[in-house]
Structure formats: C-alpha cells, structure tokens
C-alpha positions, -999 to +999 in steps of 0.1 A: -109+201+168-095+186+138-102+149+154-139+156+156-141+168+125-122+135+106-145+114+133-175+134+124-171+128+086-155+095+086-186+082+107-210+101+087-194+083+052-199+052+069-234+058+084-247+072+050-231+037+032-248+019+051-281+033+054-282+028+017-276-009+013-271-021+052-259-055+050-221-073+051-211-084+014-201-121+008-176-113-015-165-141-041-129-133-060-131-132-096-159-154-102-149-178-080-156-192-044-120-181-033-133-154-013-154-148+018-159-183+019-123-195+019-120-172+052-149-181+072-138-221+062-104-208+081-125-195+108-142-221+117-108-244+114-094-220+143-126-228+166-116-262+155-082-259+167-061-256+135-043-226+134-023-232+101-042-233+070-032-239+033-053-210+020-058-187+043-030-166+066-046-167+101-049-128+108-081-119+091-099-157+098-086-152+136-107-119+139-137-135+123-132-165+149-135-142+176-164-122+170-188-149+156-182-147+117-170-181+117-208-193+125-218-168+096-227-138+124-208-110+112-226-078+127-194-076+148-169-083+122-185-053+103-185-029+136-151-031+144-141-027+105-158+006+105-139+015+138-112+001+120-118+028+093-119+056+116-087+046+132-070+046+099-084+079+094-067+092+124-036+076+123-031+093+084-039+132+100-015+116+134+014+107+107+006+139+084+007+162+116+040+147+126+053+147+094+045+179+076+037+200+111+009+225+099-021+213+110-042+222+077-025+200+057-028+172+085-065+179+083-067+178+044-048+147+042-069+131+073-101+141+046-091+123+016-094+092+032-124+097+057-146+108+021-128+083-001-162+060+000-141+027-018-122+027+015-150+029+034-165+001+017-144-026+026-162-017+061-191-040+049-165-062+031-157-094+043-120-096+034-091-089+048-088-054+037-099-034+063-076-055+089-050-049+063-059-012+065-056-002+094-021-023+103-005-011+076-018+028+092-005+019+128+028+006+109+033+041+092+025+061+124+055+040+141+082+040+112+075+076+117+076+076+156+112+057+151+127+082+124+119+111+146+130+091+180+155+061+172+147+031+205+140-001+210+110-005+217+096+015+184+118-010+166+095-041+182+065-023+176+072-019+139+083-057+136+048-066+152+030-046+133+049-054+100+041-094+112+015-093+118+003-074+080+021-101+065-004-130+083-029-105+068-020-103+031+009-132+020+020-105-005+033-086+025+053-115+033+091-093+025+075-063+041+100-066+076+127-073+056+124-042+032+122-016+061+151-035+077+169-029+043+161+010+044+165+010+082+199-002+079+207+024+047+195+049+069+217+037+094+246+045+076+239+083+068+225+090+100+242+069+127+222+051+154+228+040+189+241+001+186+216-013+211+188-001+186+205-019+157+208-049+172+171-047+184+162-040+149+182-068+139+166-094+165+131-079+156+134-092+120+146-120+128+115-128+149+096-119+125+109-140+099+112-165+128+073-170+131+068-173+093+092-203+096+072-216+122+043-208+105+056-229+071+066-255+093+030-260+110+017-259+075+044-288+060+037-311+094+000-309+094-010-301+056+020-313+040+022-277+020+061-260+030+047-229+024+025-199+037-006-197+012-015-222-020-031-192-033+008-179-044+005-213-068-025-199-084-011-158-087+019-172-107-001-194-132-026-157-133+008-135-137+020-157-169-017-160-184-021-122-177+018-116-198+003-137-225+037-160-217+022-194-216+034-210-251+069-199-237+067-226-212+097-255-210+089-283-229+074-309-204+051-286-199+036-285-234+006-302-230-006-277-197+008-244-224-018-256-251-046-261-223-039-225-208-034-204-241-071-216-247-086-201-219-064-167-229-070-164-263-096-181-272-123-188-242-106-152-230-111-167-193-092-159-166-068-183-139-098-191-118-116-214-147-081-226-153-076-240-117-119-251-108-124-270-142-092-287-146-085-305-117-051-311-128-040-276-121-058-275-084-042-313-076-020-311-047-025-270-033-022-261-071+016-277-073+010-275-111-004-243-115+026-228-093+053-251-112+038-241-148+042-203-131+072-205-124+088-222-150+073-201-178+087-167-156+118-183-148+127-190-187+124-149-198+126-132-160+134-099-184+107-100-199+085-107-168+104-080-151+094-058-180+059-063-180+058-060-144+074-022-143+051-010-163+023-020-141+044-004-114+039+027-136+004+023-153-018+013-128-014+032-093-046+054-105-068+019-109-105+020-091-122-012-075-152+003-090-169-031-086-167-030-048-187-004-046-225-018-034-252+007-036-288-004-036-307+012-063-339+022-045-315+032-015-311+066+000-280+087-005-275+063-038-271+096-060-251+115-027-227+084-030-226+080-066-213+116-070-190+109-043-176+078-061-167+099-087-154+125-071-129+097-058-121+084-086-113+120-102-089+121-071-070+088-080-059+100-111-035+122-093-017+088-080+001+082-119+021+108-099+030+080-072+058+063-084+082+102-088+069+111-053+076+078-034+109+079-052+116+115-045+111+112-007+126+078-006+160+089-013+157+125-003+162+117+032+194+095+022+211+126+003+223+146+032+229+141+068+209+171+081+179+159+103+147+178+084+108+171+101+099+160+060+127+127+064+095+109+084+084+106+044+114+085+036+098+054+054+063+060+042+075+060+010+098+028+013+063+011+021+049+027-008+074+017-030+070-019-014+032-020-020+034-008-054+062-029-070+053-067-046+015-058-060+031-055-096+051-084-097+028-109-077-009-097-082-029-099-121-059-083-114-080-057-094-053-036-087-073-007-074-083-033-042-045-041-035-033-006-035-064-002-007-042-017+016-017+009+019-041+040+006-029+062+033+009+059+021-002+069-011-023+098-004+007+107+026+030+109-005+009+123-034-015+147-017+009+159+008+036+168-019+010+189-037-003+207-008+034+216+001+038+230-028+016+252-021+040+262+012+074+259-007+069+274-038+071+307-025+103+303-007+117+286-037+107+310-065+138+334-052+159+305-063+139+286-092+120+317-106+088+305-124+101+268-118+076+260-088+042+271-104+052+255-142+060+225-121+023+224-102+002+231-137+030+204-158+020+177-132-016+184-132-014+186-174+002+155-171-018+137-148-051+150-171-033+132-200-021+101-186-058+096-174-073+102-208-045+081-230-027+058-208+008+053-216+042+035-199+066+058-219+049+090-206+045+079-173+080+069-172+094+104-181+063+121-160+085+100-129+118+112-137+113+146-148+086+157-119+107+134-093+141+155-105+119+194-102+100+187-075+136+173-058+152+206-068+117+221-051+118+206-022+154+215-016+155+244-022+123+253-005+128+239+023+161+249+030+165+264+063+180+305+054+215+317+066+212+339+090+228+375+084+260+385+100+257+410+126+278+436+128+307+435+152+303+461+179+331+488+178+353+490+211+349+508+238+379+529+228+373+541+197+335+552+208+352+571+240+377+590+216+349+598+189 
C-alpha cells in the first residue's frame, strides 16, 4: 500500500509539471553555454567513438547517446528521468523502512521527496541531476543493505554504484574512498569477516583503478591528465567567490588585477572571466586552474574558513531558478504553492550538519548492533555531499545538494519524526529535555531562516547534535528486564 501511494503521488507531481509547461529545458549554466550543450557535444562524441572527453564525465552523455539526445531527441531522455524520480522515491521509503522499521515514518519520509516539485524538476532537466539522483538513492539503499548484512557482493555493488556517481558528477570523484574510510572505522568497532575486507579493499581499488584509466584516455587522446577541465574553472570561481584574488603570488599579478575587475567592479561572475578572456580558457583553462590554485594554496586557512561556513550556511539553499512553470499553464498556482511549501521545508535542513554528525558517530560509540546504525552511512554520504560541495562548488548550492536530497531528508526528517517515538521513552530519564529540544530546534531553524548567521548555526550544531545524542540514547535504549523471583524449593513449600 504504501508503494502505490509514493507511485501514485510521485507520478501525479510529475504528470501535473508537465501538463503545465510540457517540454525538456536546455539548460545553460550561469549564463553561459556550459550546460546542456556541453553534454549533448559529449553525446554525440560517444556515437562518434570517443569515450573520454575533457568536459564532460561519460555517465550522463552515455545515457543521452543511447536514447537519441545526442541528435537533439530527448522525449526518452526525459521518460526514463521521471522513472528515474520515482525510483528514487522508492528507494528513500526502501532505506527509511529498513532503517527506522515503522512503516509511517517510511511513508512520510518516501512523501517529502515524491511532493518536493524542485526534484521533480530536474525530470524535464537536461543535466546530470536526475542520473545523479537516483545513483546516489541505489548507493544509500546498499550501504544500508551492507551495515545490516556485512558480504561481498554488497561491497561490489556499492563500489559500482559509488563509480559510477563519480562519472556522473567529478565532485563525487573521493566518494569510494570516503565510505572505504568509514567502512574501515567501522570495521574496527564492529569486526567483520576478512574476506569482506579484503573485497572492500579490491572494490576501491577498482574503482579508483577506472578513474586512472579514465585520466589516462583523457592525457593520450586530449592531452588533459585529468577527469574534467571544468575543475580548472570551479577553482578560479571558488577564489573570485572568497574575494581572494589580489592574494595571488606574484607572477600572477597581471591575471589578479584582470579578475578583481570582474568582482568588484563589473560584479561578474567566473564564466565572463573564462569566455571573454581567452587567456584564462587557453589550454582546458590551465590558467584559470593554476591562478585557483595558487591563490588557495597561499592562505589554505583562510579558504578552509570560508568554506565551513558554507558547510554551515547554505544546506537550506533553493534552485528557485529551476523551477519552469508556464504562466498561462494549468496547475501554475497548484505548483507555485507547492514550491513554497518546499522551500518552507528546506529550512529545516540548517539542522543538517548536527544530524549527519550525530548519526555519523553514534554508531561508532558503542559496539551494540542497533536497526538506527544503517544512519551512520547515510550520513557519512551526507557529510561527503555537504563539505566536497562547500569546498569545490561557488554557486547554486541548492542544485548540488539535489544530488543527494534523499540523505538529507533520511537524516533531517527522520530525526524529527523519531522524536516523536523517543521522546516518550526518554522523558523518564531527561524530564522536559525531549519536548524543549523539538520547539529549541524549530525556534532555531525559524531564526536562522529569517537572519542567517555562521555563529548561530555553529552552536545550533553542537548544542542540538550533543541533546538530541543524549536523546537518542537514551530513548532508544533497549530496558533491563526485571529479575524474577527465584522459586522457593520444594522443601520448604512441603514443610509450610
């Protein structure tokens, strides 16, 4: 039942979306032609026989190869995207059901993505997201399928499906090696068999054995060593967007003075840097990436700095932009409300960065095997998305954090729904703790949203990820059962 119903409303989202503005969206990135075109160009290299490219990872261009979008026929490419959608949908309520075990808060959790309508958008999008989507979905539902059952052959799975993200989005490129990592710290506290280590250990090395390969293609044929020129361009947009460029080495004086003019005084971003100096885009954008790099490299601190409080400030962001709805097209108001409604809802993820922490390491503090440990994973990919998106990506934050949606709303919305479980069990222990904790977070959440700030979101993180720690402890600890009375012999019954 609960299936048909996330079906039901994830298909009706889709069908009402569509019905008002029915077409695919060419989407252009920042004012610039690095977009849908860049990926249908990769398409059509593929049919071609290339299957390396310097801006493009093959993934999403190999899809479009196959189903005609590299001839510019995309009514396929959009039809398995909304399929895609759906399956996402049911892999988040498959992953909630394993992981929290009531079947209401699968269901709830499966809802706020089928009605989050910015998801659903990339359906008609055509970028990578929705192909990102749904891997990164699959990839939670098998972390989790390993944490419960430790084998082999879960181990593979996640190394393909973790691959095989990272030729989708290059910022997923450390994405086999982070879960390795936790994997193997995991390891320690709760011992696994050795022929599943060593398979996990193969696994990653495969993976990270194809990227090679991949690089290598790339140096032979394009002369680039590398997996994506766009990487050249996100470093020279990471310094421009830090305001860092006059900090720059000094051979590099001339290209600081040309850059600081597009940020404070044109106020333009990377992509006018890199199409009307043709300097900067010379050579895959060697100079762009070299300026990048040089300029971070000279006050990593500060870069570092800059870069955590992204982590912390913009988890709630909203790719309002994406959204296309026609203005003389039905459901436009229907849709419009629902936008909002969504948006309302991502103001609840400033709480992402205590939660993700929280179930990160919970799992890691005691060797007791509890169903809620699953969450350590998803939130090790959370953590991944959110800090690799901080430190590597400049702009529209709300599309990255699309990729891995269902993490978030696994961690955020699921936490807040078991508190509704929990706090009852935990108020013989904490007192009024559990319900002051709900309302601080929500008063929190309602303030961050209305006056944004690093130093409040910081404390929100270690205060609510320290309580809602103590909650979850305590709440879900399992009760000792009482003693039962020893029965008296046989004796002294016969002589009474």
């Amino acid at each position: 039942m609960p299936v048909a119903v996330l079906i039901v409303v994830s298909g009706g989202l889709l069908a009402t979306y569509f019905l008002n503005s029915p077409r695919a969206v060419l989407e252009f990135d920042s004012q610039n032609s690095l977009g849908t075109p860049t990926y249908v160009g990769a398409a059509k290299e593929i049919l071609q026989g290339h299957l390396v490219s310097t801006g493009r990872l093959p993934g999403y261009p190999l899809l479009l190869a196959l189903l005609g979008g590299g001839g510019g026929f995309f009514t396929l490419v959009v039809a398995l995207q909304c399929l895609m959608f759906v399956a996402a949908v049911l892999l988040t309520y498959l992953v909630a059901w394993r992981a929290f075990g009531k079947r209401w808060i699968a269901l709830l959790l499966g809802l706020t993505l089928a009605t989050d309508v910015y998801a659903a958008a990339y359906a008609k999008e055509i970028l990578s997201e929705s192909l990102a989507l749904v891997l990164v979905s699959g990839l939670l539902a098998a972390v989790v399928s390993f944490t419960i059952r430790p084998r082999a052959s879960a181990a593979w799975l996640i190394a393909a499906l973790a691959t095989a993200t990272t030729f989708t989005r290059p910022e997923w490129i450390l994405l086999p090696l982070a879960l390795a990592l936790y994997f193997a710290v995991w390891a320690v506290r709760r011992p696994m068999p050795r022929s599943v280590l060593l398979h996990g250990l193969a696994a990653t090395g495969a993976a990270y054995a194809l990227v090679a390969l991949y690089i290598a293609g790339n140096d032979v044929f394009n002369h680039f060593p590398g997996t994506s020129e766009i990487n050249n361009i996100s470093i020279l947009g990471k310094v421009m967007q830090y305001n860092m460029q006059l900090e720059a080495p000094a051979q590099y004086g001339d290209q600081a003075l040309i850059v600081d003019q597009y940020v404070n005084v044109s106020h333009l971003n990377v992509w006018h840097v890199v199409t009307e100096n043709p300097a900067f885009a010379a050579d895959h954008y060697q100079l762009s990436g070299a300026f990048g790099r040089a300029v971070l490299l000279a006050d990593p601190l500060k870069y570092a700095r800059y870069s955590l409080d992204i982590a912390f400030t913009h988890n709630a962001d909203v790719d309002r932009p994406l959204l296309h709805l026609a203005p003389n097209g039905p459901f436009r108001l229907e849709l419009s409300g629902l936008a909002h409604y969504t948006a309302f809802r991502y103001s609840f993820y400033w709480l992402l960065p205590a939660f993700a922490l929280l179930w990160a390491f919970l799992p890691l503090l005691s060797r007791r095997s509890r169903s809620l440990d699953v969450l350590g994973p998803v939130a090790a990919v959370a953590l991944y998305g959110t800090l690799i998106v901080s430190f590597g990506g400049f702009d529209e934050y709300g599309r990255y954090h699309m990729v891995y949606l269902p993490a978030i709303n696994l961690l955020v919305w699921g936490t807040l729904l078991l508190n509704v479980v929990i706090a009852g069990r935990a108020s013989a222990v904490l007192g009024p703790l559990a319900p002051a904790l709900v309302i601080g977070e929500i008063a929190a959440v309602i303030v961050l949203t209305m006056a944004p700030s690093v130093g409040l979101s910081v404390l929100l993180t270690i205060v609510a990820a320290v309580l809602q720690g103590l909650l979850a402890w305590f709440g879900l600890a399992e009760p000792v059962p009482a003693a039962r009375p020893s029965p008296e012999p046989q004796a002294a019954r016969t002589r009474g």
